[in-house]
Residue frames as a rotation matrix with the C-alpha (Angstrom) as fourth column:
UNK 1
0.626 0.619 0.475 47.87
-0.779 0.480 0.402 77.42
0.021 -0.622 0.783 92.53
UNK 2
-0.448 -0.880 -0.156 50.16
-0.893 0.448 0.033 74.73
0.040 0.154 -0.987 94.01
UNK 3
0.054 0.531 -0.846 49.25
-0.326 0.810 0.487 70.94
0.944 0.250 0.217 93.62
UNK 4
0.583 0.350 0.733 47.91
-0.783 0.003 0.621 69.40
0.215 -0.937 0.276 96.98
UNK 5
0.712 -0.503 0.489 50.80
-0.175 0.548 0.818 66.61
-0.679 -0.669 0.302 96.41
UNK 6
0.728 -0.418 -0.544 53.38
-0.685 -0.424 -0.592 67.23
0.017 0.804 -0.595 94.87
UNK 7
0.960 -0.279 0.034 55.89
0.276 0.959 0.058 64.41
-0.049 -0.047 0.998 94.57
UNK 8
0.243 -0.897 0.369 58.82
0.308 -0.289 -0.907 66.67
0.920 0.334 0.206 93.94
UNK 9
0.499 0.210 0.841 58.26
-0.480 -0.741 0.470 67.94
0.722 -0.638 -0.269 97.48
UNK 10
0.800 0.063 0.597 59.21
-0.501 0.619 0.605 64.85
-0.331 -0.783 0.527 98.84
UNK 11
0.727 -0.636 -0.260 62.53
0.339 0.662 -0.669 63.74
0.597 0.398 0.697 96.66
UNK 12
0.683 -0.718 0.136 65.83
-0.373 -0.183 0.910 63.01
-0.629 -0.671 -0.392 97.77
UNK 13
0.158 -0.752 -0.640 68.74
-0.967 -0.248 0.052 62.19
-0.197 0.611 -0.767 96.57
UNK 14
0.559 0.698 -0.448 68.66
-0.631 0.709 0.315 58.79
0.537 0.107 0.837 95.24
UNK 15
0.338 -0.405 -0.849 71.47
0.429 0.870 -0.244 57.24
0.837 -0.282 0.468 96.51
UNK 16
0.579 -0.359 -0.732 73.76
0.799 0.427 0.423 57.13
0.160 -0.830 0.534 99.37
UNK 17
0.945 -0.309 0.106 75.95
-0.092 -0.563 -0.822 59.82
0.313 0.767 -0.560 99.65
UNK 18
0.460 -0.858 -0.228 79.50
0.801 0.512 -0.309 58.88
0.382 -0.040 0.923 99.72
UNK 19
-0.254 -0.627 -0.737 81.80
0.967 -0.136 -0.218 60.95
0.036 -0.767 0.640 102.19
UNK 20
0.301 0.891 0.340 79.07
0.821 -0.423 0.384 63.11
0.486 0.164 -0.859 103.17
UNK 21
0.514 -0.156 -0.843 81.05
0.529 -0.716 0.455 65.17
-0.675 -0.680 -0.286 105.77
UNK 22
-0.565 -0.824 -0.044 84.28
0.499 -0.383 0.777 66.12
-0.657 0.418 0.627 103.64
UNK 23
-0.567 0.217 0.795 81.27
0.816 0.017 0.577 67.15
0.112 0.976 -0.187 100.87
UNK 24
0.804 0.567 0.180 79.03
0.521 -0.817 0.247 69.37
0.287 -0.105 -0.952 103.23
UNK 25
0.071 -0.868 -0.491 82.69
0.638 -0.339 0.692 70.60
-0.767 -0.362 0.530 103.86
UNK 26
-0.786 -0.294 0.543 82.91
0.601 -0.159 0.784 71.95
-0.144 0.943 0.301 100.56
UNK 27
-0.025 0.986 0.162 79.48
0.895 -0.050 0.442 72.72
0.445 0.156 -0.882 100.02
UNK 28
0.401 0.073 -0.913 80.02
0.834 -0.443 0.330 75.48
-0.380 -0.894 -0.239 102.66
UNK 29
-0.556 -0.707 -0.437 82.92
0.344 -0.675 0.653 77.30
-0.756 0.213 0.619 101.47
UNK 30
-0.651 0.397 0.648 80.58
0.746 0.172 0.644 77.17
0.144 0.902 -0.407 97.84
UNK 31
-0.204 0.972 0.118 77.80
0.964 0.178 0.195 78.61
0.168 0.154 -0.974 99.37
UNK 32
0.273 -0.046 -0.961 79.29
0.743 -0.624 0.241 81.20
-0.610 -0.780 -0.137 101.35
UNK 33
-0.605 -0.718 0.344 80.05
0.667 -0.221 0.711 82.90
-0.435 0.660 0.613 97.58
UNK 34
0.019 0.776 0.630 76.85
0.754 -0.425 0.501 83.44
0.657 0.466 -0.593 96.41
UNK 35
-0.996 -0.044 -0.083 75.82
0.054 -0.992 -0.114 86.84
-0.078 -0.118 0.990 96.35
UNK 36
-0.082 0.960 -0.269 72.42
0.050 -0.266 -0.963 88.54
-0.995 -0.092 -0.026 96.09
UNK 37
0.825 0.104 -0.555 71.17
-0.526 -0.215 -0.823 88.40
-0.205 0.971 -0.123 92.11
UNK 38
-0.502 -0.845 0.184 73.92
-0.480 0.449 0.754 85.75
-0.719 0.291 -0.631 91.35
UNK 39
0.579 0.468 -0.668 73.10
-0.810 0.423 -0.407 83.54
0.092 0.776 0.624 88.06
UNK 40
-0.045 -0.505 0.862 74.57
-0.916 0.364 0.165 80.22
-0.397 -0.782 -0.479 89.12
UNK 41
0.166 0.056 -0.985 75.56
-0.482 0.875 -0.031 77.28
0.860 0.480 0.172 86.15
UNK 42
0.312 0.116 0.943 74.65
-0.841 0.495 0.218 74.52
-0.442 -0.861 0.252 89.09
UNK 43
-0.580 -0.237 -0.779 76.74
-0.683 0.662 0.307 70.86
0.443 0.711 -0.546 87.44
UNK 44
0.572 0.747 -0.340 75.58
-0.487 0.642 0.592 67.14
0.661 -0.173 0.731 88.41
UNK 45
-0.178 -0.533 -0.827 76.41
0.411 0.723 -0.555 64.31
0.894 -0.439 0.090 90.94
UNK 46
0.455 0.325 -0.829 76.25
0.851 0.117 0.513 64.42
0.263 -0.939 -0.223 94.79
UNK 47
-0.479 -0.694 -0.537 78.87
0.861 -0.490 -0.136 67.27
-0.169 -0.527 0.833 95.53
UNK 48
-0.846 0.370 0.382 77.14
0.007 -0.710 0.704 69.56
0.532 0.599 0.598 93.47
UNK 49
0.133 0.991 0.010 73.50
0.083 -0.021 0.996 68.77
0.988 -0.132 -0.085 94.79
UNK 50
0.153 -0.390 -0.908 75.14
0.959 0.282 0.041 69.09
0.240 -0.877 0.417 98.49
UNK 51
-0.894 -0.385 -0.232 76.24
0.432 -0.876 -0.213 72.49
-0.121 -0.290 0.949 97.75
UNK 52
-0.475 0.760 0.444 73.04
-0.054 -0.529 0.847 73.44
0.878 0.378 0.292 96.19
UNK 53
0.517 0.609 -0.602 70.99
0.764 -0.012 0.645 71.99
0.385 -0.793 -0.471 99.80
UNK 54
-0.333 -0.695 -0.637 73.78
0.894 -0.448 0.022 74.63
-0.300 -0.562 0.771 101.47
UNK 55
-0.804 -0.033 0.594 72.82
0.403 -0.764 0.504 77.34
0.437 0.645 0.627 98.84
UNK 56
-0.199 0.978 0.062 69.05
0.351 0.012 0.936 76.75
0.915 0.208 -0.345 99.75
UNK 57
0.292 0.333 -0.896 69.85
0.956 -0.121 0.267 77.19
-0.019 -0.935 -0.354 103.35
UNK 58
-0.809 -0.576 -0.118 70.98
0.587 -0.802 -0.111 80.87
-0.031 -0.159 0.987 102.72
UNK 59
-0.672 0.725 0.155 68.34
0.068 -0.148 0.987 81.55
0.738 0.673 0.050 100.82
UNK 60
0.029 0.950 0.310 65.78
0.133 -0.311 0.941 81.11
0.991 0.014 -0.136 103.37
UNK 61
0.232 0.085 -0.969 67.84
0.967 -0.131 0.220 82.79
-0.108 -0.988 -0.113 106.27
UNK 62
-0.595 -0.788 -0.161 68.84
0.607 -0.571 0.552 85.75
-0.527 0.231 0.818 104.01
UNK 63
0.505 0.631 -0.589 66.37
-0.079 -0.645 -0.760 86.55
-0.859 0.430 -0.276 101.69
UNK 64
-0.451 -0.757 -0.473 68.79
-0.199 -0.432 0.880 86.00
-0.870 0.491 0.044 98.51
UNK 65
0.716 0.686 -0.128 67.34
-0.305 0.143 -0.941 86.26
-0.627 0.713 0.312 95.00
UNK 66
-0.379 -0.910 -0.168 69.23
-0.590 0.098 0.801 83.90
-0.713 0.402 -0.574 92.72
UNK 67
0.631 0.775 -0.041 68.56
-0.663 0.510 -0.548 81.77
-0.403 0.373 0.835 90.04
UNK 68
-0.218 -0.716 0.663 70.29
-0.023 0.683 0.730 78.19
-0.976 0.143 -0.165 89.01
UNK 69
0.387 0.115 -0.915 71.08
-0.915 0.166 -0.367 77.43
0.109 0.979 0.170 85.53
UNK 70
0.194 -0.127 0.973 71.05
-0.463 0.863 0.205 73.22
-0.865 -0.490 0.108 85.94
UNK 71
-0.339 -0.320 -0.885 72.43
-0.938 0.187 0.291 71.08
0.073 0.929 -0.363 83.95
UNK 72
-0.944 0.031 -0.329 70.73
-0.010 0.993 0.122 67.54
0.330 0.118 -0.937 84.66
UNK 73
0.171 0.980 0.099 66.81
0.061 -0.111 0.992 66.64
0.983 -0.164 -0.079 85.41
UNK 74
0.363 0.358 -0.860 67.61
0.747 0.440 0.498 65.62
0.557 -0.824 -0.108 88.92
UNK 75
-0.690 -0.407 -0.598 69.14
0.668 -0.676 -0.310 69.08
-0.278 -0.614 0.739 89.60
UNK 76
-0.513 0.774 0.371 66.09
-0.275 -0.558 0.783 70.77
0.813 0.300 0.499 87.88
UNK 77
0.240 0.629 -0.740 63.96
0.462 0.596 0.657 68.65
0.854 -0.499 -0.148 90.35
UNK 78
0.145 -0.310 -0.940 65.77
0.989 0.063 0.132 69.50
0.018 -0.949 0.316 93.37
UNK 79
-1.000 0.022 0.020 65.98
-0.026 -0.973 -0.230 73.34
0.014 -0.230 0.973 92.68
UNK 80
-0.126 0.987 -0.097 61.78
0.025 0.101 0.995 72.53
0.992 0.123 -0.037 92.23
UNK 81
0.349 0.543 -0.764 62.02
0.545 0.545 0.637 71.35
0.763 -0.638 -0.106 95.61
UNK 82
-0.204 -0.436 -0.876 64.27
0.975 -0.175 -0.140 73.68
-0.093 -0.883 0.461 97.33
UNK 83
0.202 0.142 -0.969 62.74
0.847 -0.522 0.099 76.50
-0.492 -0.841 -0.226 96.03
UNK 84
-0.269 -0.723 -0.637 65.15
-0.088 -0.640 0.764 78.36
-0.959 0.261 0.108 93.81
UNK 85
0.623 0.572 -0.533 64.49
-0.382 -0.373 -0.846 79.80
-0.683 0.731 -0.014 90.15
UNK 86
-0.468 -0.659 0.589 65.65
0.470 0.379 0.797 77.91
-0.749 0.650 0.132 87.03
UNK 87
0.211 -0.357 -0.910 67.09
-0.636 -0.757 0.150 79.85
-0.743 0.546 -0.387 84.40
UNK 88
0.907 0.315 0.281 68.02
0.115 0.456 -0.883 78.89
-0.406 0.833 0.377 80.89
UNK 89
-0.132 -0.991 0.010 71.42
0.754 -0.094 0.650 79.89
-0.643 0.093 0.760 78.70
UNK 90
-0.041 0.475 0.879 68.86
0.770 -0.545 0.330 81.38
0.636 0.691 -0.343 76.10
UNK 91
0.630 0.763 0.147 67.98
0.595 -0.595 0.540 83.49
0.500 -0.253 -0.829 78.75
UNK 92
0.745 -0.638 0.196 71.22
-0.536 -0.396 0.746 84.46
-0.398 -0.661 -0.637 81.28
UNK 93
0.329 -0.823 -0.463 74.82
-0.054 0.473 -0.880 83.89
0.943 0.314 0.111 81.31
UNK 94
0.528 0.167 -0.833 75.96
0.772 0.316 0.552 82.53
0.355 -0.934 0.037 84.19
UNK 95
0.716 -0.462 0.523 77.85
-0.640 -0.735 0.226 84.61
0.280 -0.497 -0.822 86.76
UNK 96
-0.360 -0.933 -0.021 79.80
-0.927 0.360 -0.106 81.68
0.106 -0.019 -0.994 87.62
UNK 97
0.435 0.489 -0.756 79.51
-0.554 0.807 0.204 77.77
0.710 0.330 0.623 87.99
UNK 98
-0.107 -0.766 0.634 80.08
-0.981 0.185 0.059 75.16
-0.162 -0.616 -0.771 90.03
UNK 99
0.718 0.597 -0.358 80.30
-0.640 0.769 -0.002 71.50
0.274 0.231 0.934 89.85
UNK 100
0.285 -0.656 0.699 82.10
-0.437 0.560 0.704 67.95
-0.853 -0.506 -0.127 90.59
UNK 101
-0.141 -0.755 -0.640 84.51
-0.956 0.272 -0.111 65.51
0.258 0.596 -0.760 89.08
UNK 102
0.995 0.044 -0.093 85.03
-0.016 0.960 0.279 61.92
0.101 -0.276 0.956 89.15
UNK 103
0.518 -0.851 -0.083 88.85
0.814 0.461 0.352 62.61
-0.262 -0.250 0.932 88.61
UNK 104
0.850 -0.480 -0.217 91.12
-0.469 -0.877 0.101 65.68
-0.239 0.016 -0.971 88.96
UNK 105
0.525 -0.828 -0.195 94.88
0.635 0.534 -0.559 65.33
0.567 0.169 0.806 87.43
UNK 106
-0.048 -0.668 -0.743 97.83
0.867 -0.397 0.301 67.43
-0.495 -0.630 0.598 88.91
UNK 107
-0.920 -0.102 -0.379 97.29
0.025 -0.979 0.203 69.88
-0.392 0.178 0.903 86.14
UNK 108
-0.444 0.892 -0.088 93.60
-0.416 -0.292 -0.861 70.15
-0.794 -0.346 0.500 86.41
UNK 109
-0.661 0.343 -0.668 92.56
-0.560 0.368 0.743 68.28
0.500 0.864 -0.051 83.44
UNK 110
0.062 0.872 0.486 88.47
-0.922 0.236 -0.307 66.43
-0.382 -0.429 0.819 84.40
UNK 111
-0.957 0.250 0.145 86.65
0.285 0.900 0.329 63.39
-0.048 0.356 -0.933 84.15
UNK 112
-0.722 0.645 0.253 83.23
-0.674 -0.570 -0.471 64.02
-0.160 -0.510 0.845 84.29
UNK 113
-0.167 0.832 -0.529 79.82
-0.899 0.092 0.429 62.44
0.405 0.547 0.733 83.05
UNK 114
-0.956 0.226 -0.186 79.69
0.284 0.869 -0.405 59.53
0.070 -0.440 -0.895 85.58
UNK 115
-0.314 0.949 -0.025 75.84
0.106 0.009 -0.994 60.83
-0.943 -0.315 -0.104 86.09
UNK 116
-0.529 0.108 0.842 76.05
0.831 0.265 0.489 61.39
-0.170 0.958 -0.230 82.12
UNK 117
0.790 0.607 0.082 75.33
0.541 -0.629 -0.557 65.09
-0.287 0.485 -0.826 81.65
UNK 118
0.027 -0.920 -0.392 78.66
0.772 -0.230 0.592 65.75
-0.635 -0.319 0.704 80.39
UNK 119
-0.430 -0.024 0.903 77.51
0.857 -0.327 0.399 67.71
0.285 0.945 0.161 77.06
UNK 120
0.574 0.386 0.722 75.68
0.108 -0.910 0.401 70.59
0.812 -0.152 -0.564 79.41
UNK 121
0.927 -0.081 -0.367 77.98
0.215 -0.687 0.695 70.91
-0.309 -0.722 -0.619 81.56
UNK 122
-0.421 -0.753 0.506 80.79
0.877 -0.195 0.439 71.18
-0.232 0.629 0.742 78.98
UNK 123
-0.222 0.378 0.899 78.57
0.604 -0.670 0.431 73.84
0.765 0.639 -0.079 77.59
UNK 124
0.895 0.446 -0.029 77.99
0.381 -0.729 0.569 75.44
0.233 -0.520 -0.822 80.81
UNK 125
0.417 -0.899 -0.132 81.85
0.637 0.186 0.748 75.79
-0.648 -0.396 0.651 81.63
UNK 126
-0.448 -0.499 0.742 82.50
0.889 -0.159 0.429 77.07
-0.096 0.852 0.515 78.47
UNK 127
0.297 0.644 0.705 79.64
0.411 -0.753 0.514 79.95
0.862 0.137 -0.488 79.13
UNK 128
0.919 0.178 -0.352 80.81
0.392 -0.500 0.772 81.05
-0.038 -0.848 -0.529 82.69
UNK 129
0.542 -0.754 0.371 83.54
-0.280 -0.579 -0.766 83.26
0.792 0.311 -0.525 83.08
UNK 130
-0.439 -0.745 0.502 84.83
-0.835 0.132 -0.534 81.45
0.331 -0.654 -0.680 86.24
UNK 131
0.470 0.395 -0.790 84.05
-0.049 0.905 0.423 77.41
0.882 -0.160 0.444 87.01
UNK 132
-0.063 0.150 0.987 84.54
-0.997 0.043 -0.070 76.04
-0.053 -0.988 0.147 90.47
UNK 133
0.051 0.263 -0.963 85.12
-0.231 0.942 0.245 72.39
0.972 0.210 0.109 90.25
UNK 134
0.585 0.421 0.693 84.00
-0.790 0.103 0.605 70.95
0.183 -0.901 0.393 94.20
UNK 135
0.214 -0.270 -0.939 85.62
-0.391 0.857 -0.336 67.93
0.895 0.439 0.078 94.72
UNK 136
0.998 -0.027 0.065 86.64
-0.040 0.541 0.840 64.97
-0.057 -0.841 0.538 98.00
UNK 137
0.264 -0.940 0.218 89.95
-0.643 -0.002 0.766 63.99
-0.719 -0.342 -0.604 98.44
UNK 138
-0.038 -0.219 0.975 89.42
-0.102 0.971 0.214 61.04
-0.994 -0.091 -0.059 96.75
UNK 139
0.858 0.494 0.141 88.94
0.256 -0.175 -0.951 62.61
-0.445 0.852 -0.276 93.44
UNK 140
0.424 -0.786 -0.451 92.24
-0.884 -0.467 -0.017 63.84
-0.197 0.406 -0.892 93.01
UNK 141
0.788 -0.184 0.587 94.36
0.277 0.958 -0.072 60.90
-0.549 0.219 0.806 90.73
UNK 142
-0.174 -0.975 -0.136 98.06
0.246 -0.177 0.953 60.88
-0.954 0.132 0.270 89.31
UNK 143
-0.955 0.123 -0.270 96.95
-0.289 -0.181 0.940 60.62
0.067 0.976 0.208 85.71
UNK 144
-0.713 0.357 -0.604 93.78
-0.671 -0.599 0.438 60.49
-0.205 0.717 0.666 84.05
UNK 145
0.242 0.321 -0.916 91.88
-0.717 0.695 0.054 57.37
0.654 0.643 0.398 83.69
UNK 146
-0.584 -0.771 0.253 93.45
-0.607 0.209 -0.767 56.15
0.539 -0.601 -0.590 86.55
UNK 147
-0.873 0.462 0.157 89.94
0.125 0.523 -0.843 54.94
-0.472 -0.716 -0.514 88.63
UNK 148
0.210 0.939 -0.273 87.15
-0.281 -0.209 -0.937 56.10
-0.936 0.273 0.220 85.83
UNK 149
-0.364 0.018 0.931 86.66
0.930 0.067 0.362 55.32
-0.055 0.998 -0.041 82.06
UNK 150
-0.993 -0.091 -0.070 86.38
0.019 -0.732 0.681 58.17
-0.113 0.675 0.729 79.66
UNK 151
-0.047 0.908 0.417 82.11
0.584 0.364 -0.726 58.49
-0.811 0.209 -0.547 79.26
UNK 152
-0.928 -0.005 -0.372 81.51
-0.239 -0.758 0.607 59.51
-0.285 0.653 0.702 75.84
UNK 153
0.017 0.942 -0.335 77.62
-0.142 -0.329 -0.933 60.89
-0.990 0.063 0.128 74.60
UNK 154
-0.999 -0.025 0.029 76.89
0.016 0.399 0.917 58.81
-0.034 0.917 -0.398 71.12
UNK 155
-0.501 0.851 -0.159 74.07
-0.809 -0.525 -0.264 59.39
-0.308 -0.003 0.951 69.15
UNK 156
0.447 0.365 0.817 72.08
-0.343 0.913 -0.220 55.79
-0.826 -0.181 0.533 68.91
UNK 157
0.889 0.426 -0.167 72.49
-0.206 0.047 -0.977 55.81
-0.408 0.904 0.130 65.37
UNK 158
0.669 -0.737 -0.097 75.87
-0.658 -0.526 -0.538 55.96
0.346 0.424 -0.837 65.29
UNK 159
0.758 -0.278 0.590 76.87
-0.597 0.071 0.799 53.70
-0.264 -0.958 -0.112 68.07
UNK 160
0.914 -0.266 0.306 78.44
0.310 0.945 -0.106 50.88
-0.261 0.192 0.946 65.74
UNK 161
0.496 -0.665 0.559 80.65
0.613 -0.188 -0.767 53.24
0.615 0.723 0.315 63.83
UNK 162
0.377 -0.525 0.764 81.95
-0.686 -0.712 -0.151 55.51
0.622 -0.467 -0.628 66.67
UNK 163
0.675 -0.435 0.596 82.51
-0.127 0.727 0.675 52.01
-0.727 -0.531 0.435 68.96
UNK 164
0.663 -0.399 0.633 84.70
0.735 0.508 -0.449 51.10
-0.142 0.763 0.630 65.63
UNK 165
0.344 -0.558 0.756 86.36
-0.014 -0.808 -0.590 54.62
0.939 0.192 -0.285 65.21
UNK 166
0.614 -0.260 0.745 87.03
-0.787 -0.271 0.554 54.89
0.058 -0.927 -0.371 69.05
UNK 167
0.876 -0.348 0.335 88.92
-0.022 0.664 0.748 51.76
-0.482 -0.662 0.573 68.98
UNK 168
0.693 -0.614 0.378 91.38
0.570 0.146 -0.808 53.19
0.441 0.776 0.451 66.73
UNK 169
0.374 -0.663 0.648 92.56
-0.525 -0.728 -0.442 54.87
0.765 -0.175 -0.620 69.73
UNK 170
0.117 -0.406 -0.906 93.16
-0.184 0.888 -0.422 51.88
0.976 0.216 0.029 71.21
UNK 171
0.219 0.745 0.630 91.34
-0.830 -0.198 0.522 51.67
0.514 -0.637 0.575 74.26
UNK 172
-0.776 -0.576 0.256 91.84
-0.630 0.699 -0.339 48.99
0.016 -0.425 -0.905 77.22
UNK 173
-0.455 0.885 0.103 87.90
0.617 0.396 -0.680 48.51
-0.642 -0.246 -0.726 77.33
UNK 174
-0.727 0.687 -0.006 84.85
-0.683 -0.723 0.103 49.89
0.066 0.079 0.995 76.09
UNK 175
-0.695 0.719 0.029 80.91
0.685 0.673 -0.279 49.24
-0.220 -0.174 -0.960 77.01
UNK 176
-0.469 0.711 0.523 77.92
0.082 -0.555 0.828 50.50
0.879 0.431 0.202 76.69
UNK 177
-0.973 0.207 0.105 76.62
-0.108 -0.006 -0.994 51.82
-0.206 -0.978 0.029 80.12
UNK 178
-0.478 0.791 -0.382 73.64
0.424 0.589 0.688 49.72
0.770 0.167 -0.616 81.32
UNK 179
-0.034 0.618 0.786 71.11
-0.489 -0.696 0.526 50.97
0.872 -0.366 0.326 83.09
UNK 180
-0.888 -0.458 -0.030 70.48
-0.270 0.574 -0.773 49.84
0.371 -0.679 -0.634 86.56
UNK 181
-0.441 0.874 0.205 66.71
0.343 0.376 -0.861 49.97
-0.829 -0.309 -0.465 87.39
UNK 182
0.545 0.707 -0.451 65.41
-0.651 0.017 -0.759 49.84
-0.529 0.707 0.470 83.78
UNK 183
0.544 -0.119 0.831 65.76
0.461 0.870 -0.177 47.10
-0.701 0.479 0.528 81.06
UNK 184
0.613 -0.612 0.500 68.73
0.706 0.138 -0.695 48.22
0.356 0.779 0.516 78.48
UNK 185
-0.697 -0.717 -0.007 71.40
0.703 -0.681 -0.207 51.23
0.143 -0.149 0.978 78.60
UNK 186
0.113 0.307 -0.945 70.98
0.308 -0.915 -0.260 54.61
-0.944 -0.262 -0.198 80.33
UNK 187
-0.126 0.329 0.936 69.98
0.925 -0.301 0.230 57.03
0.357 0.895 -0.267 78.02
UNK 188
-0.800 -0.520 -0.299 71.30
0.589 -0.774 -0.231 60.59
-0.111 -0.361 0.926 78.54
UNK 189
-0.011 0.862 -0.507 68.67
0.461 -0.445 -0.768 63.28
-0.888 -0.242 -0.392 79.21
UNK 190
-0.201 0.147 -0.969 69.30
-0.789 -0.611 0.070 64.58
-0.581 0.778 0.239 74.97
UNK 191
0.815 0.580 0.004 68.15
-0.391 0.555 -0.734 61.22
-0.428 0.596 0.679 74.20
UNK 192
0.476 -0.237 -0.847 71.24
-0.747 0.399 -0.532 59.44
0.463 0.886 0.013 73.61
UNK 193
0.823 -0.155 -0.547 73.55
0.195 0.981 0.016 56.49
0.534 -0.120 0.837 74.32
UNK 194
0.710 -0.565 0.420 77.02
-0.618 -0.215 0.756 56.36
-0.337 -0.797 -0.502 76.98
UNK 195
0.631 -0.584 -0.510 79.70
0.319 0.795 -0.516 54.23
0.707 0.163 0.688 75.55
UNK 196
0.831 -0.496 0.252 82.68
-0.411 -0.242 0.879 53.81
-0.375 -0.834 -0.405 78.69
UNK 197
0.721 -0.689 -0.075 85.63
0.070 0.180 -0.981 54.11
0.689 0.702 0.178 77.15
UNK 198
0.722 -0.673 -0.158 88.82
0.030 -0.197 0.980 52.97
-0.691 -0.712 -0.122 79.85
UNK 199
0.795 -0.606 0.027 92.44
-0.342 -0.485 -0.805 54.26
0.501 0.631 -0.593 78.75
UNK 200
0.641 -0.649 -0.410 95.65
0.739 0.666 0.103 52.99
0.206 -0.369 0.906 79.90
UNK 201
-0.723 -0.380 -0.576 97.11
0.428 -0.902 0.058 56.88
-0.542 -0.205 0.815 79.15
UNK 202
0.684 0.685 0.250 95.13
0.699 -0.520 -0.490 59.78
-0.206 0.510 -0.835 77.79
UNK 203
-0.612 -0.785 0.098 97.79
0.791 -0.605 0.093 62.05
-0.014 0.135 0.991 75.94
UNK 204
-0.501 0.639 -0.584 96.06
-0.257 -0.754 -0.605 65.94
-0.827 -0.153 0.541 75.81
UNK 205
-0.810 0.204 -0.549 94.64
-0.583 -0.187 0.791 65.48
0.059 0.961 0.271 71.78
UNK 206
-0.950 0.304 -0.066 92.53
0.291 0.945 0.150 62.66
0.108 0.123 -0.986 73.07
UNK 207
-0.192 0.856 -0.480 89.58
0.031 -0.483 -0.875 65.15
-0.981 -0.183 0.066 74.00
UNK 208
-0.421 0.198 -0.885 89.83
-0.673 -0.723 0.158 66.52
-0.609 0.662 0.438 70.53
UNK 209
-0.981 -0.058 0.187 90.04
-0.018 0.978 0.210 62.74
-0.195 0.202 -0.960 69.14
UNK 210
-0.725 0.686 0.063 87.42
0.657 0.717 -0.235 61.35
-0.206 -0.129 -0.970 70.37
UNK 211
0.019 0.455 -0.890 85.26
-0.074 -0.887 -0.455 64.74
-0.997 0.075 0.017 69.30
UNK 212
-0.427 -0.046 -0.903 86.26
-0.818 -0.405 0.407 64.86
-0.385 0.913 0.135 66.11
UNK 213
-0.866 0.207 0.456 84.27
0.239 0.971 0.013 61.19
-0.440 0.120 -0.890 65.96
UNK 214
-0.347 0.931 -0.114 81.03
-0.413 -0.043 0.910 61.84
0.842 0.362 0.399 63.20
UNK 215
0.180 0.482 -0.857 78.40
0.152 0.847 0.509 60.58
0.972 -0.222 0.079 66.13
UNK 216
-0.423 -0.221 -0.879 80.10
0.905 -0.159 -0.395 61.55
-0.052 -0.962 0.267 69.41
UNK 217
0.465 0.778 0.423 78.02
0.453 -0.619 0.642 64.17
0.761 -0.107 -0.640 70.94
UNK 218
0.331 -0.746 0.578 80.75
-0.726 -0.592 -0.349 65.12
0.603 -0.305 -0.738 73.40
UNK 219
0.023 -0.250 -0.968 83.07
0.435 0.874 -0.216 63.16
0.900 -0.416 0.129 76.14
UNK 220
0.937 -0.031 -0.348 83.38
0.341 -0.141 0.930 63.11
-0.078 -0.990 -0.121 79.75
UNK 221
0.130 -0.969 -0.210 87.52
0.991 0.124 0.042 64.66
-0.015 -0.213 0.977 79.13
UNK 222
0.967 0.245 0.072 87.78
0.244 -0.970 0.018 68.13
0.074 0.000 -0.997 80.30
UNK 223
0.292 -0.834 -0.469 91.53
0.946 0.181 0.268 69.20
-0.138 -0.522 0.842 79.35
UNK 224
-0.658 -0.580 0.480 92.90
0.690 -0.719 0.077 72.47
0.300 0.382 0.874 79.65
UNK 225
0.391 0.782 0.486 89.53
0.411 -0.621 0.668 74.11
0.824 -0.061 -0.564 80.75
UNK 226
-0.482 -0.594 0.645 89.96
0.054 -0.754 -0.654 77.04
0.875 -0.280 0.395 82.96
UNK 227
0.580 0.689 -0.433 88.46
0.234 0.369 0.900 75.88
0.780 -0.624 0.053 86.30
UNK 228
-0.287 -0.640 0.713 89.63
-0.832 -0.203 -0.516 76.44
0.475 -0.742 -0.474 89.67
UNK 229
0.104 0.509 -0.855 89.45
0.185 0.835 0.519 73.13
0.977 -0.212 -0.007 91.89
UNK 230
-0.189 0.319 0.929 87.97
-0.890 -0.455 -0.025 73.69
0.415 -0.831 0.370 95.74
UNK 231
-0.131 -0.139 -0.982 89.25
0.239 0.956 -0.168 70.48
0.962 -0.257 -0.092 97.74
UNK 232
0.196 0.040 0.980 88.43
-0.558 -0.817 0.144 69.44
0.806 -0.575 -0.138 101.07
């Protein structure tokens, strides 16, 4: 039995989306992959949730039986609303993934976690045998750090001592990322804290770095990961 109003029926994406054409560009090419019975790690941020509205429209001119494996609430939500089965990792491995960036280098190395779900979709990447990073034009950047801070996932407890360890790599900045329509800092969907960490260079070890921090729960630096990037 379905509820007589369902509030998920009726979301959208909250914000604007930012060069919406060049994205349902993309989106396309994405969508036109999926197969019948695909298992589909689905990542976060507008590109991603663009391809997914593309996915949905196969879906209900095709008949295709898939199922998403999301990595953020507001992409749980929005497969709720378009329709489409969510899956687990306990349960499937993906068949493949897709997802966006905030910054691509020349030799594919990521930003991610500007929406802050960088710790499942590190963990989905690492589970699919073939990623798909989506991405505008405007994502692509000479080096690293270039137009985004570094977001790294601290547990609360920790924040003093990993803000203290992290500046032994000698950072240009670092904050704690405030929320925008609640009182204090966003708070990541495992219940923890965002510290924005901006670099001046990011040599490759700095992923491992800032990992190997007692307290860090993972960063937004994806280097070396085996991704293909789909620009449009």
């Amino acid at each position: 039995m379905k509820w007589d109003n369902n509030i998920i029926e009726s979301l959208a994406w909250g914000k604007a989306i930012t060069r919406k054409e060049e994205k349902e560009k993309v989106a396309a090419r994405i969508a036109s992959m999926v197969t019948d019975g695909d298992v589909l790690g689905v990542g976060s941020g507008s590109t991603a949730y663009t391809a997914l509205l593309s996915i949905a429209a196969r879906i209900k001119v095709e008949g295709l039986h898939i199922k998403a494996i999301p990595t953020s609430l507001e992409i749980t939500m929005a497969c709720a609303r378009l329709g489409i089965p969510v899956a687990n990792l306990d349960e499937y491995r993906p068949n493949w993934t897709f997802d966006g960036a905030d910054e691509i280098d020349p030799e594919l190395s990521l930003i991610k976690g500007r929406g802050g779900a960088m710790f499942r979709e590190k963990l989905l990447i690492n589970s699919s045998p073939k990623t798909y990073i989506v991405a505008d034009s405007s994502k692509m950047v000479s080096r690293l750090g270039e137009k985004f801070p570094v977001p790294v996932e601290v547990f609360p407890q920790a924040l003093t001592y990993v803000g203290e360890a992290l500046r032994r790599l000698s950072p240009s900045d670092m904050n704690l990322r405030m929320a925008e329509n609640k009182d204090g800092p966003v708070i990541t969907e495992n219940g923890n804290l965002i510290l924005d960490v901006w670099f001046d260079s990011i040599p490759p070890d700095t992923e491992a770095a800032i990992k190997s921090i007692t307290g860090v729960i993972e960063s937004g630096l994806f280097i070396g990961y085996p991704v293909e990037i789909i620009v449009m």
